[in-house]
C-alpha positions as CSV (number, residue, x, y, z in Angstrom):
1,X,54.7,-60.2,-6.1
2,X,52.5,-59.6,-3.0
3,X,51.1,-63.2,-1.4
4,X,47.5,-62.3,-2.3
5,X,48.1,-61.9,-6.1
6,X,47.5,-65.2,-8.1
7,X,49.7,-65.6,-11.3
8,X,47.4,-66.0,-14.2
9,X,50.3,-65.7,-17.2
10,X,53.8,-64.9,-18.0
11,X,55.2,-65.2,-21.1
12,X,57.9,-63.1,-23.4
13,X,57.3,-60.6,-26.6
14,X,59.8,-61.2,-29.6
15,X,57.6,-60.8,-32.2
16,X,53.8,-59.7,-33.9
17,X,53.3,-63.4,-33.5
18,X,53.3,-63.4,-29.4
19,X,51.9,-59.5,-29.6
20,X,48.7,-61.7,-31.3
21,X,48.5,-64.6,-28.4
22,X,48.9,-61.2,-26.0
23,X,45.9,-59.8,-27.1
24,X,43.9,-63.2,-26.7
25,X,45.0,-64.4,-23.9
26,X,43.7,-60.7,-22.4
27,X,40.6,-61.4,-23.8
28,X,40.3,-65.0,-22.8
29,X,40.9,-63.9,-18.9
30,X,38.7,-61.1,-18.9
31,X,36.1,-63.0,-19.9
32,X,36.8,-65.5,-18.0
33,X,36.7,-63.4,-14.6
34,X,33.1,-62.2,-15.8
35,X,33.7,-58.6,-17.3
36,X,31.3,-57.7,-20.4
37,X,32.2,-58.1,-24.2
38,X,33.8,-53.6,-24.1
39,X,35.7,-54.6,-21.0
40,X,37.1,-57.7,-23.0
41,X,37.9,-55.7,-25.7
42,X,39.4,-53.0,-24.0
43,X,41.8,-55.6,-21.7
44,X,43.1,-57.1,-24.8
45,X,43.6,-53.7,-26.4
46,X,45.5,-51.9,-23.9
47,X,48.1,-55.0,-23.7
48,X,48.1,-55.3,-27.5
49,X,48.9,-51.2,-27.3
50,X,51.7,-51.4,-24.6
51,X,52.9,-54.8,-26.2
52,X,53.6,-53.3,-29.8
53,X,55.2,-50.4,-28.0
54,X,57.6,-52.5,-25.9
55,X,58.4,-55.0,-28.7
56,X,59.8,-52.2,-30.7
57,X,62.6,-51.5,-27.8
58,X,63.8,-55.2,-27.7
59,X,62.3,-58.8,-26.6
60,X,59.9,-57.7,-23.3
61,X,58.4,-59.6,-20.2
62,X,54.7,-59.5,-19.6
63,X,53.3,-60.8,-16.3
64,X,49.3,-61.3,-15.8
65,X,47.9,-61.7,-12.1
66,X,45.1,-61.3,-10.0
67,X,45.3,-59.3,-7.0
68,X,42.7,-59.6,-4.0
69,X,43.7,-56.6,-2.1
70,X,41.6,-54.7,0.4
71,X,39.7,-52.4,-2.3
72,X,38.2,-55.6,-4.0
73,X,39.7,-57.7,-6.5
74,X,42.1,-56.0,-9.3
75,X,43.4,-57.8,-12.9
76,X,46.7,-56.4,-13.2
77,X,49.5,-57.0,-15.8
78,X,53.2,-55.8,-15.8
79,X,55.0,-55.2,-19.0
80,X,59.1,-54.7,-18.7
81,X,60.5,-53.8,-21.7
82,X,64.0,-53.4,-22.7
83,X,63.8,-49.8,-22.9
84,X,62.1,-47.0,-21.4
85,X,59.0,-46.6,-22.6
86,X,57.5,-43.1,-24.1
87,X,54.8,-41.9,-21.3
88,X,53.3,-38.7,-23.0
89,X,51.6,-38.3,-26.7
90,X,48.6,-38.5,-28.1
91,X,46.1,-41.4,-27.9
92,X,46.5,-41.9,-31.4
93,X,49.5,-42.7,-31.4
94,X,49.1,-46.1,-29.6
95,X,51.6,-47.2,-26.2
96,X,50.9,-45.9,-23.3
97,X,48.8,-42.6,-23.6
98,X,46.8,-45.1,-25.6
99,X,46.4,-47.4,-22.9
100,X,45.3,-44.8,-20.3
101,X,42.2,-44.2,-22.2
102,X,41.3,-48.2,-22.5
103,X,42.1,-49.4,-18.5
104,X,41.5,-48.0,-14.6
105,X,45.0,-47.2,-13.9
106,X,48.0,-46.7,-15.7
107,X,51.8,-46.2,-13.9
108,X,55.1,-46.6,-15.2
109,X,58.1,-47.1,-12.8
110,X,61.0,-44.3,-12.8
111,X,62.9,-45.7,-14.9
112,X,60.2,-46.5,-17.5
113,X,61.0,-49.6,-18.4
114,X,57.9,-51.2,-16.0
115,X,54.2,-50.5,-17.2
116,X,51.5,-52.1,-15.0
117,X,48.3,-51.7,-16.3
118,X,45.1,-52.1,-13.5
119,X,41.5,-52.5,-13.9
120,X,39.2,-52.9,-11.3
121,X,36.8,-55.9,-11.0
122,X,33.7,-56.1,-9.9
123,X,31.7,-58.2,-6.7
124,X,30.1,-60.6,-9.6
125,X,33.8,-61.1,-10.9
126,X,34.8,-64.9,-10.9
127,X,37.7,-65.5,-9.0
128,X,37.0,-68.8,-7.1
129,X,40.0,-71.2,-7.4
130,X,38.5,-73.9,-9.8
131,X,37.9,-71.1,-12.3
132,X,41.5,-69.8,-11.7
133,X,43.1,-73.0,-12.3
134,X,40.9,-73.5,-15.4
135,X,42.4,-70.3,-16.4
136,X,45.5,-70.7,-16.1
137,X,45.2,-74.5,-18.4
138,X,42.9,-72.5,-21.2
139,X,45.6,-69.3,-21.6
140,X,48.3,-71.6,-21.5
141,X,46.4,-74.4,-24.2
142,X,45.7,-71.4,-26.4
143,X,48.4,-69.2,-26.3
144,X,49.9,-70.8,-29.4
145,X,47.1,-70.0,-31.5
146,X,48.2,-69.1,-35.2
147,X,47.9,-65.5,-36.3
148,X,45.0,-66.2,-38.3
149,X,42.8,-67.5,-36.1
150,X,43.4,-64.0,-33.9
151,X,43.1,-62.3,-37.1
152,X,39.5,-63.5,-37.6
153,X,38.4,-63.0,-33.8
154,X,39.5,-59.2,-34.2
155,X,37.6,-59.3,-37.7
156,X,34.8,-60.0,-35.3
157,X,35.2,-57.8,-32.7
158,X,35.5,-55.2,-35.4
159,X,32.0,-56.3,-37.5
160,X,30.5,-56.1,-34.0
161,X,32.1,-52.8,-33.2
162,X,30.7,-51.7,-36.2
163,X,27.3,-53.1,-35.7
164,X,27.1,-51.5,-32.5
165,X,28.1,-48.0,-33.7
166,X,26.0,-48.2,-36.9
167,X,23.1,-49.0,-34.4
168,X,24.2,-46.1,-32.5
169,X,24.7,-43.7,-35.4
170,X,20.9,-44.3,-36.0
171,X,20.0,-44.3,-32.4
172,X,21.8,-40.7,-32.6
173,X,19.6,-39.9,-35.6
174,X,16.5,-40.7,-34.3
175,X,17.0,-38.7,-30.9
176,X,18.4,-35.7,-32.9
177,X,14.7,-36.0,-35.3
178,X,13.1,-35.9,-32.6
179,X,15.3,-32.9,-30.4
180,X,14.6,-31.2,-34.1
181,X,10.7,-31.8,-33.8
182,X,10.5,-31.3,-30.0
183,X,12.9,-27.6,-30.7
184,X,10.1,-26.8,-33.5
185,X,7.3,-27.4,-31.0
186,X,9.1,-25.7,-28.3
187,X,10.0,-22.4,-30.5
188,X,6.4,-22.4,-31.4
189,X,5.3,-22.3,-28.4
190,X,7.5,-19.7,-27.2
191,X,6.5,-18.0,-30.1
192,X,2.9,-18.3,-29.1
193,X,3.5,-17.4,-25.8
194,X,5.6,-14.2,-26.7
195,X,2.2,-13.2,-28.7
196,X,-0.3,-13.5,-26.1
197,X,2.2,-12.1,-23.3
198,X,2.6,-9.3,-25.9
199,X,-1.2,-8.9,-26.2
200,X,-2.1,-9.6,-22.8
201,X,0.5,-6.5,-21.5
202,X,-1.1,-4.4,-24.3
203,X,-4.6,-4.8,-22.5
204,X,-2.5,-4.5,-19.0
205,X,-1.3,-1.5,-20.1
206,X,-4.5,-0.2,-22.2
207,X,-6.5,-1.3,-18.3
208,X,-4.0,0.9,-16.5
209,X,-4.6,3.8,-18.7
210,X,-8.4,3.2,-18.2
211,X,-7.8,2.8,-14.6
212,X,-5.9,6.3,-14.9
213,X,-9.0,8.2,-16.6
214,X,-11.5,6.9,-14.5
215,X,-9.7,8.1,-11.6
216,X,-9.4,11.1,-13.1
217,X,-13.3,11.5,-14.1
218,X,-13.6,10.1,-10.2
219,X,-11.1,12.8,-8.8
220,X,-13.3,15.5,-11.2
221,X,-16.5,14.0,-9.9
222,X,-15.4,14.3,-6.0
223,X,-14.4,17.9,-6.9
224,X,-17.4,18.9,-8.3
225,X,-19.4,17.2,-5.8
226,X,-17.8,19.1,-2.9
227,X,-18.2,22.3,-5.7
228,X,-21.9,21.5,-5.3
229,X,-22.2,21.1,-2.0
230,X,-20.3,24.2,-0.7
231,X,-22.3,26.3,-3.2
232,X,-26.1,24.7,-2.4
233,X,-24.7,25.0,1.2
234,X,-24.3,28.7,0.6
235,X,-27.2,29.5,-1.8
236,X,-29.1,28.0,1.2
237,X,-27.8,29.7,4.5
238,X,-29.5,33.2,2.9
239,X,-33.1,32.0,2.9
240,X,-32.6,29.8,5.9
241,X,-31.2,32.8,7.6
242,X,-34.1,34.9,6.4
243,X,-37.0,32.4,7.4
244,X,-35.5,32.0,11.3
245,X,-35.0,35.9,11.0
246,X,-38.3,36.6,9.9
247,X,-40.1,33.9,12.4
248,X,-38.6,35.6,15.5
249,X,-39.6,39.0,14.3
250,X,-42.8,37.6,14.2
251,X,-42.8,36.3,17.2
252,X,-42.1,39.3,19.2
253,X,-45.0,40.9,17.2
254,X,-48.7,40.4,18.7
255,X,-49.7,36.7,17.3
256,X,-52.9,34.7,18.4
257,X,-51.8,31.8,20.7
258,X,-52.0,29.8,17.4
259,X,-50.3,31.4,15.4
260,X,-47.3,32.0,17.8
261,X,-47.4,28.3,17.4
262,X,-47.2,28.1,13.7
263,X,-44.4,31.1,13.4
264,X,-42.3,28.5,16.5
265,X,-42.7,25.4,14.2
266,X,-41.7,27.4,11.2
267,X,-38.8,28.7,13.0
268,X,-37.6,25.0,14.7
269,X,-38.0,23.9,10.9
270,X,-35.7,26.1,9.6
271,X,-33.0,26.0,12.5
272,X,-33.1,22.5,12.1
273,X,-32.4,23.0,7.9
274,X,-29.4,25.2,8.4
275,X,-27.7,22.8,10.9
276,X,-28.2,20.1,7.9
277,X,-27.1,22.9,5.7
278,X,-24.2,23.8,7.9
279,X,-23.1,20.1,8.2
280,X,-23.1,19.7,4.5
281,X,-20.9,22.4,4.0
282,X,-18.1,21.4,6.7
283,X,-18.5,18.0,5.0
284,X,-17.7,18.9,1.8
285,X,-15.3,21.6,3.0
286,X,-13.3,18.5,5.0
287,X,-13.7,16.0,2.1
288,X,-11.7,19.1,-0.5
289,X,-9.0,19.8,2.0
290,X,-9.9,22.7,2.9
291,X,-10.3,22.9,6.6
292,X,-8.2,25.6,7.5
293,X,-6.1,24.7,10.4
294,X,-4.9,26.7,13.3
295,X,-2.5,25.5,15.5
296,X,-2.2,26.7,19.4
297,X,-1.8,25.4,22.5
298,X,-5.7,23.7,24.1
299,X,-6.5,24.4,27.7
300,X,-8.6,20.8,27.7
301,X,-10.0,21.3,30.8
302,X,-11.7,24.0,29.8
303,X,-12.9,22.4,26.5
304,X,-14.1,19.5,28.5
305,X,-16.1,22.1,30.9
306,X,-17.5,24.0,27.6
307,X,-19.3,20.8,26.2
308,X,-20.5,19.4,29.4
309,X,-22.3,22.7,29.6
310,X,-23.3,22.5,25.7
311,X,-23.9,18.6,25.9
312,X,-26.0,18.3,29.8
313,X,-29.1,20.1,28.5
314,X,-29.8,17.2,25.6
315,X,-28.9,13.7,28.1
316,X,-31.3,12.1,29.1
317,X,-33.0,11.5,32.7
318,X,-31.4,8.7,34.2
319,X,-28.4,9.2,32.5
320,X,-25.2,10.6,33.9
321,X,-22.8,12.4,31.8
322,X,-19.0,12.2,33.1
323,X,-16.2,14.3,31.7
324,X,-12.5,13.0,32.8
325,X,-9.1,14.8,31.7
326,X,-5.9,13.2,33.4
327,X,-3.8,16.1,34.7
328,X,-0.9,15.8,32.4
329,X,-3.0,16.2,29.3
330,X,-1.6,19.1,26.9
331,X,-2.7,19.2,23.4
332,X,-1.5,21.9,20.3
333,X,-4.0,21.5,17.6
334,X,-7.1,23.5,16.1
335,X,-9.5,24.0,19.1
336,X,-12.2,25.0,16.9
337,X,-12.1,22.0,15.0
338,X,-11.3,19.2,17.7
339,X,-14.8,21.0,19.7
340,X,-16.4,20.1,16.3
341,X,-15.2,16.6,16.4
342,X,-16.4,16.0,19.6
343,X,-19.4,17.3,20.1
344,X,-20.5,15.6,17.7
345,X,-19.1,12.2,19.1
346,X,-21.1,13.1,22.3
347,X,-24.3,14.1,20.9
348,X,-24.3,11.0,19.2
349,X,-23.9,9.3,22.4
350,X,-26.3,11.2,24.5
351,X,-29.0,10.6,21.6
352,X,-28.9,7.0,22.0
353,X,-28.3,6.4,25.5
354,X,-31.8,5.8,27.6
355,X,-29.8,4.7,30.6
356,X,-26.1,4.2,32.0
357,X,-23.7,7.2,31.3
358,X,-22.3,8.9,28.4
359,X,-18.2,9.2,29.5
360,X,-15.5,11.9,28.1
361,X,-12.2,11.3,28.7
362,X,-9.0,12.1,28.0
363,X,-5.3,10.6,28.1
364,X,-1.5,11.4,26.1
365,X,0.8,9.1,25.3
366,X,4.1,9.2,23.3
367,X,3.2,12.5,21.9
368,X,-0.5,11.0,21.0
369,X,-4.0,12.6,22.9
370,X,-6.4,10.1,22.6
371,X,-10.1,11.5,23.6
372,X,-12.7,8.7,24.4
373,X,-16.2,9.0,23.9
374,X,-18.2,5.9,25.6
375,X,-21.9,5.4,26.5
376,X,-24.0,2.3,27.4
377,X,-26.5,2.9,24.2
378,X,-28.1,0.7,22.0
379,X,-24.8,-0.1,20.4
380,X,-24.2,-0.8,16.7
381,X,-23.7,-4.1,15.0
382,X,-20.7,-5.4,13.5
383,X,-22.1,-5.1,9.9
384,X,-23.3,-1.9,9.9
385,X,-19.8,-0.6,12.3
386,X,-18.0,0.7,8.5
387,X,-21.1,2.1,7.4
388,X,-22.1,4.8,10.3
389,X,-19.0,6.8,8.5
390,X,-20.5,7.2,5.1
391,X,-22.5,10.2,4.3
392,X,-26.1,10.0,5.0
393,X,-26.2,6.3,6.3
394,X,-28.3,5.9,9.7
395,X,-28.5,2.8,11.5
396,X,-32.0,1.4,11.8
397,X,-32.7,1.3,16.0
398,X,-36.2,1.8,17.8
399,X,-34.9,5.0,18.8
400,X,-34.6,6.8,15.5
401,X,-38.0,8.4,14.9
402,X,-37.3,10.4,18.1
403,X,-33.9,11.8,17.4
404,X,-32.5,14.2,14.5
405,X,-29.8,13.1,12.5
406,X,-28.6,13.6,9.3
407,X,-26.1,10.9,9.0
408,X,-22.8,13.4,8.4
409,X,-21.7,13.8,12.0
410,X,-19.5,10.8,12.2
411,X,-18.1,11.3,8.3
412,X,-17.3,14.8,9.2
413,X,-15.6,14.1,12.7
414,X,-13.6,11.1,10.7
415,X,-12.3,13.7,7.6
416,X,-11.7,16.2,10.3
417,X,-9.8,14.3,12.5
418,X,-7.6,12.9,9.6
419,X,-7.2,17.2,8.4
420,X,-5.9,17.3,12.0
421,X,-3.5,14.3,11.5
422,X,-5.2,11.8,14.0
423,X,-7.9,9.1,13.2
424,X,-11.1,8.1,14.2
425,X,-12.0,4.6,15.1
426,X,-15.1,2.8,17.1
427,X,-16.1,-0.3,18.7
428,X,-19.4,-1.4,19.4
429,X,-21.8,-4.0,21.0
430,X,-25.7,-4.4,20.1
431,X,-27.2,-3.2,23.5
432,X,-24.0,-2.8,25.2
433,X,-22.9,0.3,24.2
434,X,-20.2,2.1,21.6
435,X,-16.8,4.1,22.3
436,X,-15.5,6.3,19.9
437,X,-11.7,6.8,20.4
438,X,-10.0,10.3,18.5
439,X,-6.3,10.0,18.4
440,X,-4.4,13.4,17.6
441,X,-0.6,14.0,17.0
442,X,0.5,16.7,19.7
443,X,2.3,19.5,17.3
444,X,4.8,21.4,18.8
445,X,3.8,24.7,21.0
446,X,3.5,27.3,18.5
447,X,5.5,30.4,19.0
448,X,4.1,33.4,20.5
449,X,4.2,36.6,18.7
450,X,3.3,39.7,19.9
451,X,0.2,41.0,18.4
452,X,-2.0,44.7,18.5
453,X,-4.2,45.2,21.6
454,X,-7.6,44.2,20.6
455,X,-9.8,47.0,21.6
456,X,-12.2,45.8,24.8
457,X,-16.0,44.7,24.1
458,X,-18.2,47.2,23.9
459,X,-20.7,46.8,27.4
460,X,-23.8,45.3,27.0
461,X,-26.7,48.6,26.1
462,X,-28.5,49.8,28.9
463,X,-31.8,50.5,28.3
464,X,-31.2,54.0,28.5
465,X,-28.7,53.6,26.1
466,X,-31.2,52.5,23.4
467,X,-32.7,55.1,21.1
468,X,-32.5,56.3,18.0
469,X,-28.4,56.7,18.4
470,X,-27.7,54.6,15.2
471,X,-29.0,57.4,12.6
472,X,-29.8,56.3,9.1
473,X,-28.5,53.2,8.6
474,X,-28.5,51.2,5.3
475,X,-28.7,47.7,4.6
476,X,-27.2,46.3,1.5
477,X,-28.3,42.5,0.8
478,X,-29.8,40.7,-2.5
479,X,-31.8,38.6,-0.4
480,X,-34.7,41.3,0.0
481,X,-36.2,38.4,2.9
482,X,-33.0,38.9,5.1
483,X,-32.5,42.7,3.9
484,X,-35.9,43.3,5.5
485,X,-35.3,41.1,8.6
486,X,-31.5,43.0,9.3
487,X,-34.2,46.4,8.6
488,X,-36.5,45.3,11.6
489,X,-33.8,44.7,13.9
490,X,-32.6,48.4,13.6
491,X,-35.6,50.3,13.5
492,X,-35.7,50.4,17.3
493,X,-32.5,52.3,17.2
494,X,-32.0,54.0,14.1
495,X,-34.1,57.1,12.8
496,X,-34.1,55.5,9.5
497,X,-33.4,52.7,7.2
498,X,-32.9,52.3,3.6
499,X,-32.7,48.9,1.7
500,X,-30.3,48.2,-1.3
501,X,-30.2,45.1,-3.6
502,X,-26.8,45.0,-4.7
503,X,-23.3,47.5,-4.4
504,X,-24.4,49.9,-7.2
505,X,-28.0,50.5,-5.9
506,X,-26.3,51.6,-2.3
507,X,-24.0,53.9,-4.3
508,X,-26.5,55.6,-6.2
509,X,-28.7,55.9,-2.8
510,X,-25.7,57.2,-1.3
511,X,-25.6,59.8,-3.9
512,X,-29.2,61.1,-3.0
513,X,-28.8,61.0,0.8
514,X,-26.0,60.1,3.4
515,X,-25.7,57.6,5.7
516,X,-24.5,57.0,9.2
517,X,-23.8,53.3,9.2
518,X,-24.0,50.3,6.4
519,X,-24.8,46.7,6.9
520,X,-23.0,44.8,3.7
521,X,-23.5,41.3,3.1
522,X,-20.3,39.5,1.6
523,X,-22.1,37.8,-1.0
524,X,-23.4,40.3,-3.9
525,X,-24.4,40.5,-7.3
526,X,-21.7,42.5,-9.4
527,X,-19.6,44.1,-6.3
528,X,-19.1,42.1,-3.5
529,X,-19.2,43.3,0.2
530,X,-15.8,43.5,-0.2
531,X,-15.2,45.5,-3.1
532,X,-18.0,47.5,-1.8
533,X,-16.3,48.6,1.0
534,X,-13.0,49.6,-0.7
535,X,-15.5,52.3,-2.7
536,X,-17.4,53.2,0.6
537,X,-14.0,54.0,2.9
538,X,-12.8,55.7,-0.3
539,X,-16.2,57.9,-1.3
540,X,-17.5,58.0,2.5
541,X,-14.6,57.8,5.0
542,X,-16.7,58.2,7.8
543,X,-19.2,55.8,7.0
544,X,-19.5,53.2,9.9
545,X,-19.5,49.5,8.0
546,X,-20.2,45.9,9.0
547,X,-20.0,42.8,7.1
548,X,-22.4,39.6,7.3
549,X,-22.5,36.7,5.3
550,X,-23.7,33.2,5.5
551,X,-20.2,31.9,5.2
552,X,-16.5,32.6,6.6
553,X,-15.3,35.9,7.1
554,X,-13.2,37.8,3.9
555,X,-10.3,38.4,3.9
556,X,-9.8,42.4,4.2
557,X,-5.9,42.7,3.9
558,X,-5.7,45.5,1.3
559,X,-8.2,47.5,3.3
560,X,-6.5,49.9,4.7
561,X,-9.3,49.8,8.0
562,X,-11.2,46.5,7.6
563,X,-14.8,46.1,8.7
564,X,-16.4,44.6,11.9
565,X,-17.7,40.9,10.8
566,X,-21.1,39.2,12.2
567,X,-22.3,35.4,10.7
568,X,-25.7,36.0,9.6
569,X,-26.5,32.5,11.5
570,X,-28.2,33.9,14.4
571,X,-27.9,37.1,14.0
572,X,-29.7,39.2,16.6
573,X,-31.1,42.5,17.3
574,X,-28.2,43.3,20.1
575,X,-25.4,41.7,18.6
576,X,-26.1,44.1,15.6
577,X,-27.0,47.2,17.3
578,X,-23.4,46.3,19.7
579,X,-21.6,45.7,16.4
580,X,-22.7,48.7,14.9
581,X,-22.3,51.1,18.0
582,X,-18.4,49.4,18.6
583,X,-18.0,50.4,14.6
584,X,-19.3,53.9,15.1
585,X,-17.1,54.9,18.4
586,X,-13.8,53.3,16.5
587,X,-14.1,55.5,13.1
């Protein structure tokens, strides 16, 4: 026995006499050395167990000590029996499996006959000396107890045991009510839940259907807008047209000085209406999608020059206007529509600029152009910076009742920019100044094909040239104003002119009397200018034909020899007479 260990008992098992005064004198010293009533219980038990198991092999020694070792203080009893004892079973079946579920530690010696059973005591164990050696006197005084009076302490233990687990049992009742009531209200709840997620993804998905139809009606709306606005755009070019037409016929006619005046304001008026009309139309033209783009390689030097010369005429005195392109700038995009963009960044600029300089410049980087349009204007402030790109919005400034705007510039140079794959973005400071920054995406060089000679301009007429070289000549528009303006510019140079409203009125006058030439507009009632001229090169081969509309040119490819095409937007007496002459010599 180690020196630290402190004999408690020792005594020998014969009979269910000494198995009895076992079991209490485990009890006694458990509770003795502090350990609760289950701990007591269990002590005596595990000894009774391994007792009754040895007893049955022969007479056996038991041996009770304390041991204060280094992992705290350990009750430990020994049991040698005569035998070996049986290690493995079931619990129920008492010995030693039985044992191992009641103590710390359970080991049996190789050859089986020693058992020592272990159990761990706590700090708040007692296991000062006095209570030792009382101890030792009260296991020894009692350990002759009768049978009965063991009998009536396990009665007891057994009463309480029961108390306890009756307690328990109800205990064990009452939490499983209550787990029942708390599972109703839980599955409730979750029923609950499951009904209003149910009906709250119902109006989810009913609001993303809605959602879906009023982007639809939105989309339709959009459409029909830009519909409207390409075909007011168009029903208004013609009368536009016809009014400046008519006003500068007039004006080369003899006028009073007054009146000259009138037929001038009459004619600003309606130049001023068709650039409105003409920016509503590339607006709603760039807000469908249906800029058509045409890639080739810029010469941006030479754009820059071109809108310094267009731009210079409208800055102001006392304002410089400075164009800059770094050398190494080479852009592949649509000329016609990155010229748009930008001129109208810098008439923006030059229209509110009173002093400073309006600056154009020009720089590429990792495949990006970025033009820059910057001035020292009045500047625009912070809350109105998003709104200069919505149609029709003009900032208020002290400058606006002396300029012309119509508020679509900037939208138009945004949508077109974005058709050309680049964006538009500004920066501004009240009475600073603004700078409007175009980034564009290089596109690769487009390939060269090779393509028919285009025949040389015709040289400007000499005035010896002029005369009545043109013949008859017929015009064929249902706008009888323009029809009659397109008349006045030829009479100086044809020996007559005939008028018809629509394609089967210039058939039929065809019919009565030949014609030399034929001015079509696109646009007609019935037979368009197109169609028109299918029936003229197939009734009238030799009939010299040119086309004029207020919009783009038509496309002629099933036309075996298409038509020259003039813009009715400035239309003028030589550029008809040219057209017409270049038209005559080719057929």
């Amino acid at each position: 026995m180690p020196a630290r260990a402190t004999p408690l008992l020792a005594t020998r098992l014969e009979s269910d006499t000494d198995l009895l005064a076992l079991r209490r004198a485990g009890r006694e010293i458990a509770r003795t050395l502090g350990l609760d009533l289950h701990a007591q219980v269990r002590v005596a038990t595990a000894l009774s167990e391994v007792g009754r198991a040895a007893i049955a092999l022969g007479p056996a020694e038991v041996t009770i000590d304390l041991d204060r070792g280094v992992g705290g203080a350990r009750l430990r009893a020994d049991v040698a029996s005569a035998a070996a004892l049986q290690d493995s079973g079931l619990a129920a079946d008492g010995g030693v499996p039985a044992a191992r579920r009641l103590v710390d530690e359970v080991s049996r010696a190789v050859d089986g006959r020693h058992v020592t059973l272990t159990v761990r005591l706590g700090a708040s164990a007692q296991t000062d000396a006095a209570t030792l050696d009382a101890l030792g006197r009260s296991v020894t005084m009692g350990y002759g107890a009768d049978a009965l009076d063991e009998l009536r302490v396990q009665n007891a233990e057994l009463l309480r045991t029961h108390d306890e687990l009756l307690a328990q049992k109800e205990e064990l009742r009452r939490l499983n009510s209550e787990l029942e009531e708390t599972n109703r209200g839980v599955l409730a709840m979750y029923h609950q839940l499951s009904a209003e997620l149910e009906e709250t993804n119902t109006g989810v998905v009913a609001l993303y259907a809605e959602l879906d139809e009023r982007g639809r009606e939105l989309a339709a709306a959009n459409e029909a807008k830009s519909r409207f606005l390409r075909n007011v755009s168009h029903e208004l070019r013609s009368p536009v047209n016809s009014i400046i037409g008519l006003s500068s016929l007039l004006e080369s006619s003899s006028l009073a000085a007054a009146q000259a005046e009138q037929v001038d304001f009459v004619r600003e008026s309606a130049t001023t209406l068709l650039t409105l009309v003409d920016e509503l139309l590339d607006l709603a033209r760039a807000e469908a999608g249906h800029e058509d783009v045409a890639l080739a390689p810029i010469d941006v030097p030479e754009l820059f020059e071109e809108l310094r010369g267009t731009t210079l005429p409208l800055v102001r005195d006392g304002v410089d206007l400075v164009v800059v392109c770094a050398p190494d700038v080479s852009l592949v995009s649509d000329r016609r529509l990155v010229a748009r963009v930008l001129r109208n960044l810098l008439t923006n600029a030059v229209k509110f600029t009173e002093r400073g300089a309006v600056r154009l410049d020009a720089s590429a980087a990792d495949g990006t152009v970025r033009f820059t349009v910057e001035d020292t204007g009045l500047g625009i402030g912070p809350e109105h910076l998003d709104a200069v790109f919505e149609e029709f919005v003009q900032v208020p400034n002290r400058l606006q009742p002396t300029v012309r705007g119509t508020g679509l510039g900037l939208p138009y140079a945004r949508r077109t920019s974005e058709a050309l794959g680049g964006t538009l973005t500004a920066r501004s400071e009240p009475d600073v100044g603004s700078s409007f920054t175009v980034a564009l995406p290089s596109a690769p060089p487009v390939p060269v094909t090779a393509s028919a000679p285009r025949p040389p301009a015709p040289a400007p007429a000499t005035d010896e040239a002029r005369g009545l070289d043109l013949g008859h000549v017929m015009v064929v528009d249902d706008d009888r104003a323009f029809g009659g303006y397109v008349a006045g510019l030829l009479r100086e140079n044809a020996a007559r002119v005939s008028v018809a409203h629509d394609g089967q009125h210039a058939l039929a006058l065809l019919r009565d009397a030949a014609a030399d030439a034929a001015v079509v507009d696109v646009r007609l009632p019935g037979i368009d200018g197109v169609q028109l001229l299918e029936r003229l090169r197939a009734e009238h081969p030799r009939l010299t034909v040119v086309l004029m509309s207020s919009g783009s040119a038509p496309e002629q490819g099933g036309i075996e020899r298409p038509a020259a095409f003039l813009p009715k937007s400035g239309l003028t007496q030589d550029v008809l007479v040219r057209a017409l002459r270049a038209e005559g010599q080719d057929s």
